[in-house]
MOPAC internal coordinates of N, CA, C and O (Angstrom, degrees):
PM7 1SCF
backbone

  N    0.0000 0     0.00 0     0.00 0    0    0    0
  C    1.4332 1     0.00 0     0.00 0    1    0    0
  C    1.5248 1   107.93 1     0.00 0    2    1    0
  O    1.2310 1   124.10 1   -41.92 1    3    2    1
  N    1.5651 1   109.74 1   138.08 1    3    2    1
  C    1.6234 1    87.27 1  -174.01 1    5    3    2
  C    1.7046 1    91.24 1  -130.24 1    6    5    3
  O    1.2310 1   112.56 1  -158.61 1    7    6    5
  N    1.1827 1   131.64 1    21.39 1    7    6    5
  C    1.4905 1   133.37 1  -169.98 1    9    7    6
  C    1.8675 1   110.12 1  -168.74 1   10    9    7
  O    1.2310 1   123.73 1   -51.99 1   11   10    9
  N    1.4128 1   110.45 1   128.01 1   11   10    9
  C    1.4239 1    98.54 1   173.70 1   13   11   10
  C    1.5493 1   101.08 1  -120.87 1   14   13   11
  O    1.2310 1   116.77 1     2.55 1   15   14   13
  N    1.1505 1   123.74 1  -177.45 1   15   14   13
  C    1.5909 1   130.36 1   158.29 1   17   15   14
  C    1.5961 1   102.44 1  -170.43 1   18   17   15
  O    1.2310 1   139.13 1   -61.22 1   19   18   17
  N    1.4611 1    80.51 1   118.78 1   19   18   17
  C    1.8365 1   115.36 1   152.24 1   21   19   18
  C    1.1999 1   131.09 1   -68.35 1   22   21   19
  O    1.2310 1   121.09 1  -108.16 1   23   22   21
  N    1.2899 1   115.52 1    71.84 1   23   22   21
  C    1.7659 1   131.15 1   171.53 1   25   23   22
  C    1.3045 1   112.32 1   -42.18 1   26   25   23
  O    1.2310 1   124.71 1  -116.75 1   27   26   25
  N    1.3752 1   108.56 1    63.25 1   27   26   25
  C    2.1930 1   108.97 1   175.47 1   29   27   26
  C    1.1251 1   104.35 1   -44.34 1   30   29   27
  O    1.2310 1   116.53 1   130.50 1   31   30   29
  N    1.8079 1   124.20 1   -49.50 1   31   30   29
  C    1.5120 1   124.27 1  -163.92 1   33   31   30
  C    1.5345 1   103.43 1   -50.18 1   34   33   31
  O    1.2310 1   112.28 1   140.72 1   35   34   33
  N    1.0171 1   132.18 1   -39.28 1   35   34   33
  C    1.6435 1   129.48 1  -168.40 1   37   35   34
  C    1.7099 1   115.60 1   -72.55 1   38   37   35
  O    1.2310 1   123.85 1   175.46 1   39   38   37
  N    1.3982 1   110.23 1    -4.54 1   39   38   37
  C    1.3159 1   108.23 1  -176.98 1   41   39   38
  C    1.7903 1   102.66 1  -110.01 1   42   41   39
  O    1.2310 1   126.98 1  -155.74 1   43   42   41
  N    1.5914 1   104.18 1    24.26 1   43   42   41
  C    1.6497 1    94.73 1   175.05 1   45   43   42
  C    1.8819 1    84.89 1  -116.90 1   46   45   43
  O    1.2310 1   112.54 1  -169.12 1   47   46   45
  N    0.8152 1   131.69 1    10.88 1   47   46   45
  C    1.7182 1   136.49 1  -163.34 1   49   47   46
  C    1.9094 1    87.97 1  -113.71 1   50   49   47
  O    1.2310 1   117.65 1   120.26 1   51   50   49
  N    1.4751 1   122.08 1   -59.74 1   51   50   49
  C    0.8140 1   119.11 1  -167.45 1   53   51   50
  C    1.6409 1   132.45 1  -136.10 1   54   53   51
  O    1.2310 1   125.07 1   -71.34 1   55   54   53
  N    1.5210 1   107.86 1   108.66 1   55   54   53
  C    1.6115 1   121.28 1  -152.07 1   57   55   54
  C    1.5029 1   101.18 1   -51.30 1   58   57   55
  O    1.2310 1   125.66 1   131.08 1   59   58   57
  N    1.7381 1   106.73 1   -48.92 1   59   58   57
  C    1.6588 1   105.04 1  -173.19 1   61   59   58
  C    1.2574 1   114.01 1   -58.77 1   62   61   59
  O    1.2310 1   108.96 1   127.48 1   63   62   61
  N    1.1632 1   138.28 1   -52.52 1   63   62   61
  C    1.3260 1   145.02 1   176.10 1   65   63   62
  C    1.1661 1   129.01 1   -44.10 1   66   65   63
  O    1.2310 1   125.82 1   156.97 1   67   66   65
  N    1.4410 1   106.41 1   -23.03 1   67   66   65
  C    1.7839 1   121.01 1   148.69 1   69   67   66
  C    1.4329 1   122.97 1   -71.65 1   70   69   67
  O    1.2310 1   125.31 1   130.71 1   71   70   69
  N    1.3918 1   107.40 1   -49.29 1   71   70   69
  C    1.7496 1   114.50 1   154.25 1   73   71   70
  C    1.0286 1   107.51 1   -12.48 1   74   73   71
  O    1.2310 1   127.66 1    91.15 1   75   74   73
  N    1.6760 1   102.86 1   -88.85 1   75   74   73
  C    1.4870 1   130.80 1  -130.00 1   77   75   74
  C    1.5613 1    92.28 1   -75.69 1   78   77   75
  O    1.2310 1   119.48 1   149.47 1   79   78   77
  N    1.5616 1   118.60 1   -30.53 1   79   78   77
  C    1.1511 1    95.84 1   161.44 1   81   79   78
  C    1.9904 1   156.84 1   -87.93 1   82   81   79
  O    1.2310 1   136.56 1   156.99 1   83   82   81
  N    1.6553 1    85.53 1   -23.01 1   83   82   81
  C    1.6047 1    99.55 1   143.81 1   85   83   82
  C    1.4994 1    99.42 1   -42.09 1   86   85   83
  O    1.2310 1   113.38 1    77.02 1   87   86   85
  N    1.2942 1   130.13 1  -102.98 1   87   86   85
  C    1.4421 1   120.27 1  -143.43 1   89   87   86
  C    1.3396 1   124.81 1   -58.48 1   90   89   87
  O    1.2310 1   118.09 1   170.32 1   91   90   89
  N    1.4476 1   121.24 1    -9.68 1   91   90   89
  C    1.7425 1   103.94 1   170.26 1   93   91   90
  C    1.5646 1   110.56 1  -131.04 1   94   93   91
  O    1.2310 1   124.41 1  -137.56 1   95   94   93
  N    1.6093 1   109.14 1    42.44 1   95   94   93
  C    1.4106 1   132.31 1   165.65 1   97   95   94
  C    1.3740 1   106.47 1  -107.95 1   98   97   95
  O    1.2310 1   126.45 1   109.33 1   99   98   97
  N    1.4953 1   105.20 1   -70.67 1   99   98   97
  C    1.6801 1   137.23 1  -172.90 1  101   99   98
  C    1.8172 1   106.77 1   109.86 1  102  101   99
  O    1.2310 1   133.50 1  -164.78 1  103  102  101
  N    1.3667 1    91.52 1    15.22 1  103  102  101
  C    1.6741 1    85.14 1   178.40 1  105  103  102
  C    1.4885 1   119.52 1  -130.94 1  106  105  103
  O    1.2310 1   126.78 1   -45.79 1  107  106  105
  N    1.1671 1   104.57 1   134.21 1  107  106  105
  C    1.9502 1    90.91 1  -169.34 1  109  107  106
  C    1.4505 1   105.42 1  -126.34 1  110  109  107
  O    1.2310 1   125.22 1   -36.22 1  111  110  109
  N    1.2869 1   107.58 1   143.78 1  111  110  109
  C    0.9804 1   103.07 1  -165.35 1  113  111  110
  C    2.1081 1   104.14 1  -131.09 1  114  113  111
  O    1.2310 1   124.70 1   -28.32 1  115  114  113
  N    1.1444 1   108.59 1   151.68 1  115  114  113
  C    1.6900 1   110.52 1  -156.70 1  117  115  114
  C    1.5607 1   110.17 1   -76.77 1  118  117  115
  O    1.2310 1   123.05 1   -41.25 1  119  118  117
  N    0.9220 1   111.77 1   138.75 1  119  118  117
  C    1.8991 1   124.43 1   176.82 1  121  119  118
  C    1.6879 1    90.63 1    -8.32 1  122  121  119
  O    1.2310 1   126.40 1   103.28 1  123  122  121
  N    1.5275 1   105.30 1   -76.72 1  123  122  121
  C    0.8125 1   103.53 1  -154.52 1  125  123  122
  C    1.2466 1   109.96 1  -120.48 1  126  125  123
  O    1.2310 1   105.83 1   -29.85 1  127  126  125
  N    1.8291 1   143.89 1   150.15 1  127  126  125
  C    0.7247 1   122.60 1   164.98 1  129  127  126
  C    1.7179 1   125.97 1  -139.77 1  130  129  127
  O    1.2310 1   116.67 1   -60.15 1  131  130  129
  N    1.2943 1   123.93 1   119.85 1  131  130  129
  C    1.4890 1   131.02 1  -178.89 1  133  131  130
  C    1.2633 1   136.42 1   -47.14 1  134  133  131
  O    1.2310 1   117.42 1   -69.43 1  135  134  133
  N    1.6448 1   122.51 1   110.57 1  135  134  133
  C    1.6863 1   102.15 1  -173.63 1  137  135  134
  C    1.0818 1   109.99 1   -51.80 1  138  137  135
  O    1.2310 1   100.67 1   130.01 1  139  138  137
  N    1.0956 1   152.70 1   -49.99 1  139  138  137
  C    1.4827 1   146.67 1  -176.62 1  141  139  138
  C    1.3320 1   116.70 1   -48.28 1  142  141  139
  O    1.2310 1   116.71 1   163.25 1  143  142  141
  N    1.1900 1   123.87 1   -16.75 1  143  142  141
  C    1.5530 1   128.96 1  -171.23 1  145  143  142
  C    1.7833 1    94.98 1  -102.79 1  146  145  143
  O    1.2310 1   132.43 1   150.39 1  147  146  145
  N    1.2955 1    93.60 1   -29.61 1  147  146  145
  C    2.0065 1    91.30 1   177.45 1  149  147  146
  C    1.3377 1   102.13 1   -76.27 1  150  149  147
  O    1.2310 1   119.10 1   116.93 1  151  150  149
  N    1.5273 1   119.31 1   -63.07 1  151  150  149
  C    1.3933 1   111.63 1  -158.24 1  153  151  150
  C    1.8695 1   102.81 1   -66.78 1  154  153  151
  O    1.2310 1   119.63 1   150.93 1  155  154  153
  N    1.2969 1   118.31 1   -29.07 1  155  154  153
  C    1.6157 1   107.37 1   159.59 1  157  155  154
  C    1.5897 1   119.62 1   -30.73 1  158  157  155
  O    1.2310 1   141.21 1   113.70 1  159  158  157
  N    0.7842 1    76.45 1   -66.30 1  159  158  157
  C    2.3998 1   102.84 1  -176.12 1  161  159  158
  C    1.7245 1    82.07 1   -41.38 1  162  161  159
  O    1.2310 1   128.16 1   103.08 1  163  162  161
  N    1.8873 1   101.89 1   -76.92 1  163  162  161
  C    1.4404 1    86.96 1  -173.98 1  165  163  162
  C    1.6248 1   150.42 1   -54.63 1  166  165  163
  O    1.2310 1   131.44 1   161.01 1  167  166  165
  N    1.1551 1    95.52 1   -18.99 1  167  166  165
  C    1.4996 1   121.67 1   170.26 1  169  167  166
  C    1.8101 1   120.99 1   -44.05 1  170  169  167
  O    1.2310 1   133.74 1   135.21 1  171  170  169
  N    1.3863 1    91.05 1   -44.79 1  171  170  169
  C    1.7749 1   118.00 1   165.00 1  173  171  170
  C    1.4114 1   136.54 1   -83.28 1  174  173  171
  O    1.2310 1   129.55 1  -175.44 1  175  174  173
  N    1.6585 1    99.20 1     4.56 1  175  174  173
  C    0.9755 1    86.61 1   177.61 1  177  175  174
  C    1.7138 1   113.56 1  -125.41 1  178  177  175
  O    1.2310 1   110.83 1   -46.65 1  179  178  177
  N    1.6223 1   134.84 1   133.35 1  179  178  177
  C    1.3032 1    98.01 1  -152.82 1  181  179  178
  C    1.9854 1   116.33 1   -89.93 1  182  181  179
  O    1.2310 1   127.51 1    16.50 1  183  182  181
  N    1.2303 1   103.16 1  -163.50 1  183  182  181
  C    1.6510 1   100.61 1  -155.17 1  185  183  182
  C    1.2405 1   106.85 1    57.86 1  186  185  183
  O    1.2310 1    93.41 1  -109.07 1  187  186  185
  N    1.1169 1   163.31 1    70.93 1  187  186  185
  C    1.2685 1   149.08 1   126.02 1  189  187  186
  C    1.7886 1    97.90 1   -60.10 1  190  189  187
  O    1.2310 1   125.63 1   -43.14 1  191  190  189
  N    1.5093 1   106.78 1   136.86 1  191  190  189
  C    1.4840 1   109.29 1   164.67 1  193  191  190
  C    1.0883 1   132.16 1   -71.88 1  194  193  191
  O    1.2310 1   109.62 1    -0.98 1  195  194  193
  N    1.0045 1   137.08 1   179.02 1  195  194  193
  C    2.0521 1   123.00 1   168.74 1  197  195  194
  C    1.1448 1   106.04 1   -80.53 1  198  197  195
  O    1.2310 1   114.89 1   -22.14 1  199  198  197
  N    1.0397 1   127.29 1   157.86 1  199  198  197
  C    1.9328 1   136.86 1   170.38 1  201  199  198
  C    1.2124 1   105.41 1  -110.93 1  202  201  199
  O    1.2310 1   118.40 1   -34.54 1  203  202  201
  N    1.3496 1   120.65 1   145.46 1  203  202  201
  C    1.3533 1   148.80 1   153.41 1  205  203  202
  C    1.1888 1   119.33 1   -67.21 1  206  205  203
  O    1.2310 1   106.66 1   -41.14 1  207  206  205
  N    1.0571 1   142.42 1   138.86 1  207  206  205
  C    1.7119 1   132.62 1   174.34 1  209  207  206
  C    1.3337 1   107.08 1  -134.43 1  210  209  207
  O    1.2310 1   119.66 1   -58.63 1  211  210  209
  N    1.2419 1   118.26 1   121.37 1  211  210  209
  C    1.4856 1   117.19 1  -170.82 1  213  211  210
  C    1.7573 1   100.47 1  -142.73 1  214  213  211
  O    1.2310 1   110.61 1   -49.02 1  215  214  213
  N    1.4057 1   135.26 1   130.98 1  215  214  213
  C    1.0731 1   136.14 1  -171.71 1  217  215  214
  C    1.3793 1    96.87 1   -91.57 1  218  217  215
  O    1.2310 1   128.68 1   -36.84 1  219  218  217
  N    1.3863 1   100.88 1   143.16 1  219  218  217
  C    1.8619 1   124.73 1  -170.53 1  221  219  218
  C    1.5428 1    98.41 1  -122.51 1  222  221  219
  O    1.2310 1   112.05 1  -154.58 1  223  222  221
  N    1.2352 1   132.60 1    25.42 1  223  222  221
  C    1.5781 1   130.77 1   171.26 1  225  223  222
  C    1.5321 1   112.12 1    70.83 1  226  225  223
  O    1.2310 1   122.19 1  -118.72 1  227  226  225
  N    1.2805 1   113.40 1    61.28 1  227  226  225
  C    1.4872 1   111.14 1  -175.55 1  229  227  226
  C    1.0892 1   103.28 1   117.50 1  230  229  227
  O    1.2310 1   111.26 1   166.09 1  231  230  229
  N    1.1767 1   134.05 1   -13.91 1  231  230  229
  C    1.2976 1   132.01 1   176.45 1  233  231  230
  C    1.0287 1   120.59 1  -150.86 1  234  233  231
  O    1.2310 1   107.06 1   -26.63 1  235  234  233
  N    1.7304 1   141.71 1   153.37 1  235  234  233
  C    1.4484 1   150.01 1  -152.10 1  237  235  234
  C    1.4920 1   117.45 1  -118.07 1  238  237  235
  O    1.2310 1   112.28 1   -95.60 1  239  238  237
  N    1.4056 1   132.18 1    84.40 1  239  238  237
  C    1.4103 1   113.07 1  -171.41 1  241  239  238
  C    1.4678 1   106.18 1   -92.73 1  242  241  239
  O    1.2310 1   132.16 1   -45.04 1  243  242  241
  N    1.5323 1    94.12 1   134.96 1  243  242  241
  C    1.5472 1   112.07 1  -179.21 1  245  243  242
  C    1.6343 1   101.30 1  -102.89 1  246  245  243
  O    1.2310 1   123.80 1   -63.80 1  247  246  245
  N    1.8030 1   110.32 1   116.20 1  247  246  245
  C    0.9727 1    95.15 1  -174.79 1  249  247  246
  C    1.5687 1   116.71 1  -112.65 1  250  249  247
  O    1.2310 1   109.99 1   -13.38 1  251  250  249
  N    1.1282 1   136.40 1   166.62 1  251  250  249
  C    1.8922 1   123.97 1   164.99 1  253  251  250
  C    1.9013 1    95.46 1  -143.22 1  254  253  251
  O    1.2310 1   136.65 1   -85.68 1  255  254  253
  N    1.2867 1    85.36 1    94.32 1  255  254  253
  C    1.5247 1   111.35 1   158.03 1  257  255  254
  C    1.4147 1   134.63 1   -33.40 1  258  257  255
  O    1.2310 1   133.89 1   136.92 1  259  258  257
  N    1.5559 1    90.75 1   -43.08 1  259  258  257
  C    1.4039 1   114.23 1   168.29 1  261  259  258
  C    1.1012 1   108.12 1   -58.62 1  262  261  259
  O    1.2310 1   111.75 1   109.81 1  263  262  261
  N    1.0779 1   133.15 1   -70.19 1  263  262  261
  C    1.9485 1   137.43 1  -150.04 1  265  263  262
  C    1.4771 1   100.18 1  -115.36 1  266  265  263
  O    1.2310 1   119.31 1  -158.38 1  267  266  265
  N    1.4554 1   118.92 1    21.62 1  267  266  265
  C    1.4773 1   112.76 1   162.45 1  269  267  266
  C    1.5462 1   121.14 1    55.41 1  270  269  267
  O    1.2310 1   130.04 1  -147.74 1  271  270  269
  N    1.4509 1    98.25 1    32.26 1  271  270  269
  C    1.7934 1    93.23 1   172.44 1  273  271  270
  C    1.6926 1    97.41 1  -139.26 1  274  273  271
  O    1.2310 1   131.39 1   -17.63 1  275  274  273
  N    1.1687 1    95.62 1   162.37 1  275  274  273
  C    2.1558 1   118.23 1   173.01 1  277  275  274
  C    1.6178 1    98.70 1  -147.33 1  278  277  275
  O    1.2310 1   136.29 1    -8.91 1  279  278  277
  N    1.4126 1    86.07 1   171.09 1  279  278  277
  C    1.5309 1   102.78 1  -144.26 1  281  279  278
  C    1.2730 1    73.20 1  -159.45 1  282  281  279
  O    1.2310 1   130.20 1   -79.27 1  283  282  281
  N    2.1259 1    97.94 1   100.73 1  283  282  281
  C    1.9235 1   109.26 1   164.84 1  285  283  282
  C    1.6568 1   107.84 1   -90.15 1  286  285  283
  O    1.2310 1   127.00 1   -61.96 1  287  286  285
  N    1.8292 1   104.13 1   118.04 1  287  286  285
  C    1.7860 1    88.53 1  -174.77 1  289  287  286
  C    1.5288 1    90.95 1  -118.84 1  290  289  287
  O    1.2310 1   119.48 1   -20.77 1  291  290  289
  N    1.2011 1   118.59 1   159.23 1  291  290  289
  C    1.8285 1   141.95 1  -160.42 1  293  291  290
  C    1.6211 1    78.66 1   -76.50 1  294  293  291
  O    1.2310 1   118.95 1   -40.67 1  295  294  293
  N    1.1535 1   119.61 1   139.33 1  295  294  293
  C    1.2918 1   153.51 1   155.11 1  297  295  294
  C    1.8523 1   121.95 1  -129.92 1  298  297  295
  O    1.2310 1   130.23 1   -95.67 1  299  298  297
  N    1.1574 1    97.88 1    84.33 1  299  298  297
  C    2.0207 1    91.27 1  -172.65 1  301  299  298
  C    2.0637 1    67.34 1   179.59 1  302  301  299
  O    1.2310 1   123.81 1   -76.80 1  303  302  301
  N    1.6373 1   110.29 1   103.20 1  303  302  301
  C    1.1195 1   129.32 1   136.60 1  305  303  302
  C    2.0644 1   135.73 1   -22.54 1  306  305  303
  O    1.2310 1   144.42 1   153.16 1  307  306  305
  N    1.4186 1    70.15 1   -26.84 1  307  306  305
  C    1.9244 1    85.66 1  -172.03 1  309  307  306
  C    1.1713 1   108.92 1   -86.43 1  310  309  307
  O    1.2310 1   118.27 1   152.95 1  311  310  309
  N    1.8358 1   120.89 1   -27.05 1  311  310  309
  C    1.5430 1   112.16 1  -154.64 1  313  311  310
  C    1.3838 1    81.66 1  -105.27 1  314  313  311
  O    1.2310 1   126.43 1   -17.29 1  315  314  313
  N    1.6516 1   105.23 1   162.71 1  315  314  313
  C    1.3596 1   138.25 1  -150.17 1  317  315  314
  C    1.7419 1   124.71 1  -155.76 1  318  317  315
  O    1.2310 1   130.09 1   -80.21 1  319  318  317
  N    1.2563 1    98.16 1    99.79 1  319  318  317
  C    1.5231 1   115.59 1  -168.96 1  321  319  318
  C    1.5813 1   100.68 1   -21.67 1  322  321  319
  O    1.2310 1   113.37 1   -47.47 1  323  322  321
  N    1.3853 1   130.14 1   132.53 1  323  322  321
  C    1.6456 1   140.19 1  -171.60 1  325  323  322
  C    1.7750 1   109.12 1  -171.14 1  326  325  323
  O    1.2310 1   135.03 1    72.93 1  327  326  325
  N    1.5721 1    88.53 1  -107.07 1  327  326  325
  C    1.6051 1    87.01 1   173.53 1  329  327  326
  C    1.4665 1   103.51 1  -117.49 1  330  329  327
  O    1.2310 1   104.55 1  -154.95 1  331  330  329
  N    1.1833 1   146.14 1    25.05 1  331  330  329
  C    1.2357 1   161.43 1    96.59 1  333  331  330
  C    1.2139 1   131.68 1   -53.08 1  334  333  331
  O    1.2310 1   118.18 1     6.76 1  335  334  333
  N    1.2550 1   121.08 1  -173.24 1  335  334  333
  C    1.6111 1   128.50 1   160.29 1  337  335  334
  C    1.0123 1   144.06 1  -107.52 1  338  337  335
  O    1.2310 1    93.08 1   -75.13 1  339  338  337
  N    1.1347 1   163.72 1   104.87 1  339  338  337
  C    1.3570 1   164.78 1   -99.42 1  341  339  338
  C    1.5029 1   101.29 1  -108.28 1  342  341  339
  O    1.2310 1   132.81 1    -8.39 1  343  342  341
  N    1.6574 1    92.86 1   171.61 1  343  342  341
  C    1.4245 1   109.86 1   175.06 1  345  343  342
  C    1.8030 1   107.99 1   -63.69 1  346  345  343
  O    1.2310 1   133.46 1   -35.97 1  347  346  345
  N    0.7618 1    91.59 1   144.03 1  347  346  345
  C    2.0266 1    99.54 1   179.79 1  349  347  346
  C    1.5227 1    98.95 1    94.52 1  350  349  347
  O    1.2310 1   111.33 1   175.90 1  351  350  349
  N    1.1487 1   133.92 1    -4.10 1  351  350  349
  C    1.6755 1   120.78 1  -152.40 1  353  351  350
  C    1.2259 1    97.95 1   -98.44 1  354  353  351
  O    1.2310 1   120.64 1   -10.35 1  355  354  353
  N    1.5466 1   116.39 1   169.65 1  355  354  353
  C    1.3073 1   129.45 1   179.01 1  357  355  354
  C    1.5823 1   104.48 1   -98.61 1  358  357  355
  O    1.2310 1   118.26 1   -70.93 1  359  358  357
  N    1.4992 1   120.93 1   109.07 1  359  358  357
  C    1.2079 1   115.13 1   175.85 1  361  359  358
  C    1.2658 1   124.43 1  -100.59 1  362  361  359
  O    1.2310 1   108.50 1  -169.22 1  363  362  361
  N    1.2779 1   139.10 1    10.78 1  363  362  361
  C    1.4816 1   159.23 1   128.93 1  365  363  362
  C    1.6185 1   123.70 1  -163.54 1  366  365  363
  O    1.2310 1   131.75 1   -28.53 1  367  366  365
  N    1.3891 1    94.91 1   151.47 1  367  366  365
  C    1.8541 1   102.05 1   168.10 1  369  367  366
  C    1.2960 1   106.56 1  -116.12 1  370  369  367
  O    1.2310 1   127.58 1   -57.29 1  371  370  369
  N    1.1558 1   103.01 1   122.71 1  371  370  369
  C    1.6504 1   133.02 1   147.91 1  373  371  370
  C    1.6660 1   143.13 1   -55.07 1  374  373  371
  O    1.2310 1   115.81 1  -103.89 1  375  374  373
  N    1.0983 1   125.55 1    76.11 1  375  374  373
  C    1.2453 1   143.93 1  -174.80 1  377  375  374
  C    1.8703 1   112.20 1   -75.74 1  378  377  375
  O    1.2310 1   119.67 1   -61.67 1  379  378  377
  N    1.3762 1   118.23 1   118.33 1  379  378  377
  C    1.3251 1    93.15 1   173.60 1  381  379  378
  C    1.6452 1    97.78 1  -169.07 1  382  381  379
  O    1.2310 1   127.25 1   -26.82 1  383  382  381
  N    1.5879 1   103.65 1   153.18 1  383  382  381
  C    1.3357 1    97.74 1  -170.82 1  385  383  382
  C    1.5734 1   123.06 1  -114.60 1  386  385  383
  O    1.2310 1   121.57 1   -27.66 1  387  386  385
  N    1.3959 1   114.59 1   152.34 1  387  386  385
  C    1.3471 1   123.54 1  -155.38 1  389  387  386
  C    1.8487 1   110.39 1   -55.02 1  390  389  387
  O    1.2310 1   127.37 1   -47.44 1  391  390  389
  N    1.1959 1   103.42 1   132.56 1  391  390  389
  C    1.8019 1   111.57 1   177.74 1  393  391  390
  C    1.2288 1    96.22 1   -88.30 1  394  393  391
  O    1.2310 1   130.46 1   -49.88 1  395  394  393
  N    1.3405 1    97.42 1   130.12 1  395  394  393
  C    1.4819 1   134.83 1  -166.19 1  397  395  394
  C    1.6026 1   117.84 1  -105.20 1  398  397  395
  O    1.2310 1   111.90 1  -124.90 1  399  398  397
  N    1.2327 1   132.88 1    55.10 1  399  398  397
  C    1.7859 1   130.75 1  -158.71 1  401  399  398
  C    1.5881 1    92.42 1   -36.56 1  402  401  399
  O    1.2310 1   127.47 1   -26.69 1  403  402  401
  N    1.5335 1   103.24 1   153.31 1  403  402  401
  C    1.4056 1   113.05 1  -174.83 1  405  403  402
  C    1.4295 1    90.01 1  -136.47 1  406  405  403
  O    1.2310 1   120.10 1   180.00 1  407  406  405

């Protein structure tokens, strides 16, 4: 496997699917969740890497090169926390690991 992504947006559509994943992860994570409420968290914690910010048309990828993760957050003013995720929200993180020429 050389890349994962955590579809947050799908756990404001569907309550069980947040369940089901709390219990055979051990980690749960909330309907919904706010970049501002992440990069807070991150703010405290030290080494955080620098981020990149590059707009993806509706959406903002925050990237850190360093530690191989981005963070896709809703950018479109119009949309509105419901059965989706709102503007400001984190709609997936991206995990993936460095290609290596062989």
């Amino acid at each position: 496997m050389a890349a994962v992504t955590l579809q947050l947006h799908r756990l404001a559509l569907d309550d069980d699917l947040a369940q089901t994943w709390a219990r055979s992860t051990g980690v749960a994570f909330p309907r919904y969740t706010s970049w501002e409420e992440l990069r807070e968290e991150l703010s405290c914690t030290h080494g955080v890497p620098e981020l990149k910010v590059t707009d993806q048309g509706g959406f903002l990828q925050y990237r850190a090169a360093s530690s191989h993760v981005s963070v896709i957050v809703v950018d479109d003013g119009d949309e509105e926390r419901g059965d989706c995720v709102g503007d400001g929200d984190v709609w997936s993180l991206d995990l993936w690991l460095p290609f290596r020429a062989g």
